[in-house]
C-alpha positions as CSV (number, residue, x, y, z in Angstrom):
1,X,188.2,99.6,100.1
2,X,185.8,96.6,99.7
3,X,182.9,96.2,97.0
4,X,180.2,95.2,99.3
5,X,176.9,93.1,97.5
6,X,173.7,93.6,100.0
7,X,171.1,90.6,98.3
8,X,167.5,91.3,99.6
9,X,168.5,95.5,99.8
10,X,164.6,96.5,99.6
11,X,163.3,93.9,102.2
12,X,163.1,95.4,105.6
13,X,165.9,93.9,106.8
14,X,168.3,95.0,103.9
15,X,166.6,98.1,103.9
16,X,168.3,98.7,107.9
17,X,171.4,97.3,106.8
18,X,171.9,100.2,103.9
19,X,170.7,102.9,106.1
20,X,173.6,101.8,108.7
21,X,176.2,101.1,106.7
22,X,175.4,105.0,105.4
23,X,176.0,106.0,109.1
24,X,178.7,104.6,110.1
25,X,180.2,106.1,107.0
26,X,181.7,103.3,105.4
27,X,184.3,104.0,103.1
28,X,183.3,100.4,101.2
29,X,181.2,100.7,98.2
30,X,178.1,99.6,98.5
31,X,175.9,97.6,96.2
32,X,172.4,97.2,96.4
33,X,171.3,93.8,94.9
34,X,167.4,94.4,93.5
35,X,164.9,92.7,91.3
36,X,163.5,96.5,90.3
37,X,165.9,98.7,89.8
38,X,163.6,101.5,89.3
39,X,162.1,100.8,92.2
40,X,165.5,100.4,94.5
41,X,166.6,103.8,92.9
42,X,163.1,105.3,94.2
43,X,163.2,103.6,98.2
44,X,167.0,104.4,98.7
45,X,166.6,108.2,96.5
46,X,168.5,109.5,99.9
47,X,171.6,107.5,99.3
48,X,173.3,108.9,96.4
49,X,176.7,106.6,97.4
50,X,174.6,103.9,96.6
51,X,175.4,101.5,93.7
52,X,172.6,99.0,92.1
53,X,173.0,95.9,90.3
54,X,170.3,93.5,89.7
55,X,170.1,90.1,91.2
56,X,167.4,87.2,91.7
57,X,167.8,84.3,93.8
58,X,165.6,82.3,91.3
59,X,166.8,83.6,88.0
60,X,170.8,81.9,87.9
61,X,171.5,83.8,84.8
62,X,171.5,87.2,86.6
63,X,174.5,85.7,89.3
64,X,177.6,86.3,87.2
65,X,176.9,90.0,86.4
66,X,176.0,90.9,89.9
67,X,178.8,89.6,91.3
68,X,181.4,91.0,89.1
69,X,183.9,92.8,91.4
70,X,182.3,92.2,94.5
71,X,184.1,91.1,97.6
72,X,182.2,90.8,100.2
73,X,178.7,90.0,100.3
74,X,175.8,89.9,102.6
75,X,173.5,87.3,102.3
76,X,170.2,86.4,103.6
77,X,167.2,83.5,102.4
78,X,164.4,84.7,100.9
79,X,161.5,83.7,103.7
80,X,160.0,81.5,100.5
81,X,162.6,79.7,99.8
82,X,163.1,76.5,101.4
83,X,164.8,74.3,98.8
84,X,168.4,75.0,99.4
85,X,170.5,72.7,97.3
86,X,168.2,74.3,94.0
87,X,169.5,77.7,94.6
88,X,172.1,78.3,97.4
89,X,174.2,75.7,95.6
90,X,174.4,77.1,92.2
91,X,174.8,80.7,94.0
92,X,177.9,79.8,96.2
93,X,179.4,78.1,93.0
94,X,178.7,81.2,90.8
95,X,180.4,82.8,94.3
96,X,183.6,81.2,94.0
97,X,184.4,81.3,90.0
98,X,184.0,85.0,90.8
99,X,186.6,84.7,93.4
100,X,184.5,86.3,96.1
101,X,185.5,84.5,99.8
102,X,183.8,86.6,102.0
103,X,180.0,86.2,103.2
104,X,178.1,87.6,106.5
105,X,175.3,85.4,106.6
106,X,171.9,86.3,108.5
107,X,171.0,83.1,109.8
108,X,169.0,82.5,113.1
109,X,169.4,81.6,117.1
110,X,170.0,78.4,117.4
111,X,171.0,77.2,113.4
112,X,173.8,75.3,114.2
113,X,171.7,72.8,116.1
114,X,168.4,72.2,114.2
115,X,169.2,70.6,111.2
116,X,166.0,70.5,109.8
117,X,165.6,74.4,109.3
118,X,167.1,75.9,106.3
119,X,169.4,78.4,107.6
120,X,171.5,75.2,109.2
121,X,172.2,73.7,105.8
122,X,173.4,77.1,104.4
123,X,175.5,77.8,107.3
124,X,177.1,74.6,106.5
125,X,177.7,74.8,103.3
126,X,178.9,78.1,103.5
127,X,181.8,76.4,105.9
128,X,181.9,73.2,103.3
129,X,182.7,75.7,100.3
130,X,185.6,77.3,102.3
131,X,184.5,80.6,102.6
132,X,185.3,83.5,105.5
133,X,182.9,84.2,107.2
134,X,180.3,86.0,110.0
135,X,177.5,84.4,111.2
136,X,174.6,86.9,112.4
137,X,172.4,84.9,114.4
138,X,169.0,86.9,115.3
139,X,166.5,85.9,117.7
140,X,162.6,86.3,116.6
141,X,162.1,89.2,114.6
142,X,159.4,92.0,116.5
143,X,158.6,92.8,112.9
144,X,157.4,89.6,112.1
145,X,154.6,91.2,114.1
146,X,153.8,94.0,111.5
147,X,154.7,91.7,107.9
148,X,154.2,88.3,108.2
149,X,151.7,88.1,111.1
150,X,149.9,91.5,110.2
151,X,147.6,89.8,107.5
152,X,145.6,88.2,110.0
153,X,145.6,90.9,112.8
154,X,144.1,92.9,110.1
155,X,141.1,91.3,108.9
156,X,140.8,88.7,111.3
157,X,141.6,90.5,114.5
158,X,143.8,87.4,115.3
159,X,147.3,85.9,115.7
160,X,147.2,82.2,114.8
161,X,149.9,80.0,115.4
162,X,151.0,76.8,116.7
163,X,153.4,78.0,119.2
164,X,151.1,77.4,122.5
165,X,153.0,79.0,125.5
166,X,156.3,78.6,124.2
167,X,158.2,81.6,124.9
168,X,160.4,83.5,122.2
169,X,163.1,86.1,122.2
170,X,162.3,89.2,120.4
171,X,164.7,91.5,119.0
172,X,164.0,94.6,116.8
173,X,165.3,94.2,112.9
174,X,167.0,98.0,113.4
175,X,168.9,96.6,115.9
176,X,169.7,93.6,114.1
177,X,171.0,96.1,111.0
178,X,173.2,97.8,112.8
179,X,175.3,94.8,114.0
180,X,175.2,94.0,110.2
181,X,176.5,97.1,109.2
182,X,179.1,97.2,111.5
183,X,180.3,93.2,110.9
184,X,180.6,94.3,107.3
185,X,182.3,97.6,107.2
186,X,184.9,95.9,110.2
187,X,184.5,92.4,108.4
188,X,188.6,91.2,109.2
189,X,187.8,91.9,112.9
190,X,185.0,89.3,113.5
191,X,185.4,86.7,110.2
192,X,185.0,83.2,110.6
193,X,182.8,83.6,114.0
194,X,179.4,83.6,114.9
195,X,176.9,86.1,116.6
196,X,173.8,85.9,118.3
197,X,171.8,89.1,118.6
198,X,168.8,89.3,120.7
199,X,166.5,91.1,122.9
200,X,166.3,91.1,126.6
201,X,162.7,89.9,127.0
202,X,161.8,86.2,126.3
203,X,158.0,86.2,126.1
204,X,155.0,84.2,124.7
205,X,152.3,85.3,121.9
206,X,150.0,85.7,125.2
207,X,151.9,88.3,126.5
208,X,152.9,90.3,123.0
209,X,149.2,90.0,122.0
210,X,148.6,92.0,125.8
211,X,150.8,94.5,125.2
212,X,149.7,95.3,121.5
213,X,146.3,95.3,123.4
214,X,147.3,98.1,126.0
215,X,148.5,100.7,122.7
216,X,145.4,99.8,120.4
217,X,141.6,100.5,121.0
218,X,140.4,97.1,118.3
219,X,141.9,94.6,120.2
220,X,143.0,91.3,119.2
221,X,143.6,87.8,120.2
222,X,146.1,84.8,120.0
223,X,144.6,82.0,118.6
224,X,146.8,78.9,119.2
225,X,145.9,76.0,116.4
226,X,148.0,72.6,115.8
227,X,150.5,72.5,112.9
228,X,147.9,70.3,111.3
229,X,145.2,72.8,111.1
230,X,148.1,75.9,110.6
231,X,149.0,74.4,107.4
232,X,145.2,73.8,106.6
233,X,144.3,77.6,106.9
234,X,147.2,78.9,105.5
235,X,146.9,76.5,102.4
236,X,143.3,77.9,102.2
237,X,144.6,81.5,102.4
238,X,147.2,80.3,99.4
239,X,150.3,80.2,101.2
240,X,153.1,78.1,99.5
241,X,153.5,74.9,100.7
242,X,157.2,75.7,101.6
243,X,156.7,78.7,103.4
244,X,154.1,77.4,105.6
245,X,156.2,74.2,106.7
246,X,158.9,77.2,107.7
247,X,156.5,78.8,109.7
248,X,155.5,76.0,111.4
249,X,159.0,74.5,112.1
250,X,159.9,78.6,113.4
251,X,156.7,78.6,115.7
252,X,156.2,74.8,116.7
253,X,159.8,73.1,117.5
254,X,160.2,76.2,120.4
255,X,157.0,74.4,122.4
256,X,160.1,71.5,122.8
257,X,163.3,73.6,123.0
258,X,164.7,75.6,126.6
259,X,164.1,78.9,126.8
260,X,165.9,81.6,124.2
261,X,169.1,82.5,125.2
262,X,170.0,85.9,126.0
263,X,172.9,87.3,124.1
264,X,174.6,90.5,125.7
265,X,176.6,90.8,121.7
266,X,174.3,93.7,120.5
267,X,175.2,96.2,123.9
268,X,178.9,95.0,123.4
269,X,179.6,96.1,120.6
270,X,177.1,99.3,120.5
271,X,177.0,100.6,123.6
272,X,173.2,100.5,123.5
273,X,170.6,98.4,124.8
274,X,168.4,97.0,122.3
275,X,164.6,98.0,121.4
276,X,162.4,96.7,124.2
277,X,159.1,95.5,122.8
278,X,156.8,97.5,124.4
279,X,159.0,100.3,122.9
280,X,158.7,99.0,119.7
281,X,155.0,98.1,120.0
282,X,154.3,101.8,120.9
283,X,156.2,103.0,118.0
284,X,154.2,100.7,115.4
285,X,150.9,100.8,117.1
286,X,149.3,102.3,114.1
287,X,150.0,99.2,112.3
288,X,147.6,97.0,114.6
289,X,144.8,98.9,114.3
């Protein structure tokens, strides 16, 4: 039996790794990784396997107690932090005086060949610092559609990016869970590779903002800017600076890249097909309105 450390537990996407790991039964021990305990203890009050321990990404001194008999851990980067070599660095140090080797990472599609995202330089210095491990690499998240991108289809009836026409692969975060869950409970079978996990449909914001259109009765619009006046109205809005040169550099650089690739890795190893997005857009629809 492993001690498993889930960092960024309450988020939405730690949230579907929990609930799966608690399905497939794992006979690991399971530790959620929290800022507020109180409030971990009330979202996961189903799971009563569950352990808590707290841990911060920007506050070093909570590192050593957190990872104190852990042994494997999944990892993710908080979407706000940019500025790797300030905190992944001192993490993956803290990592290995704790004698921990064993990371699943959730990186992105495509991070080993765009160096100037973030997820590239972790993945590499997760191989630098000699760790085993699993690289999940998810296409573009459907719920980016009802967190990050809901603001503005809320009070502005709008989606506004630079993207333009480019087309992105969209994959549902449950499905993206599951293949977490499953790489971490069965970690020896799959270390030291990597994974994409994607959707079957590549489609542009046109399209999506169509489809939200046919399940809602406000409708709402795609609103395609340059990065020059993205970063202008999301600095108005009070964005930090780092998060909105992510966003750009996640919605911009596809305008110049081929095409998503489509990754058959999720069915493989599930047996399922993953969510389709009008599926998924049915099933949130409430959120658009």
């Amino acid at each position: 039996m492993s001690s498993i450390l889930i960092t960024g537990a309450t988020g939405n996407l730690g949230l579907e790794v929990i609930r799966f790991l608690d399905k497939v039964d794992s006979s690991n021990r399971i530790f959620a990784g929290v800022r507020n305990l109180e409030k971990a203890k009330n979202a996961f009050k189903d799971y009563p396997k569950l352990d808590y321990v707290h841990f911060d990404f920007e506050d070093f001194d909570t590192f050593d107690n957190a990872l104190a008999g852990i042994d494997r851990i999944f990892l993710l980067r908080p979407p706000h932090i940019s500025d790797i070599d300030r905190y992944f660095r001192p993490l993956f140090t803290t990592i290995k005086k704790n004698n921990i080797n064993e990371i699943v990472f959730l990186s992105v599609q495509g991070a080993e060949k765009s160096k100037v995202i973030p997820h590239n330089k972790i993945e590499r210095l997760i191989i630098e610092s000699g760790f085993d491990s699993v690289f999940i690499r998810p296409s573009y998240f459907m719920q980016n559609l009802t967190t990050t991108l809901i603001g503005d289809i809320k009070t502005k009836r709008e989606i506004i990016l630079p993207s333009g026409k480019a087309k992105f692969n969209w994959i549902d975060i449950e499905n993206i869970g599951e293949v977490a869950a499953i790489l971490l409970d069965r970690f020896d079978e799959f270390k030291n590779q990597a994974f994409e996990i994607t959707g079957l449909e590549n489609e542009n914001f046109e399209k999506v903002v169509s489809l939200i259109n046919n399940s809602i009765e406000n409708p709402i619009r795609y609103m395609n800017v340059n990065p020059f006046k993205f970063f202008w109205i999301k600095k108005q809005e009070g964005m930090v600076n780092g998060m909105i040169v992510i966003m750009i550099l996640l919605h911009f650089l596809p305008r110049f890249q081929k095409e998503p690739r489509i990754s058959d890795f999720y069915e493989r190893l599930t047996g399922k097909k993953p969510t389709d997005l009008k599926a998924f857009i049915e099933r949130e629809s409430t959120k658009f309105e």
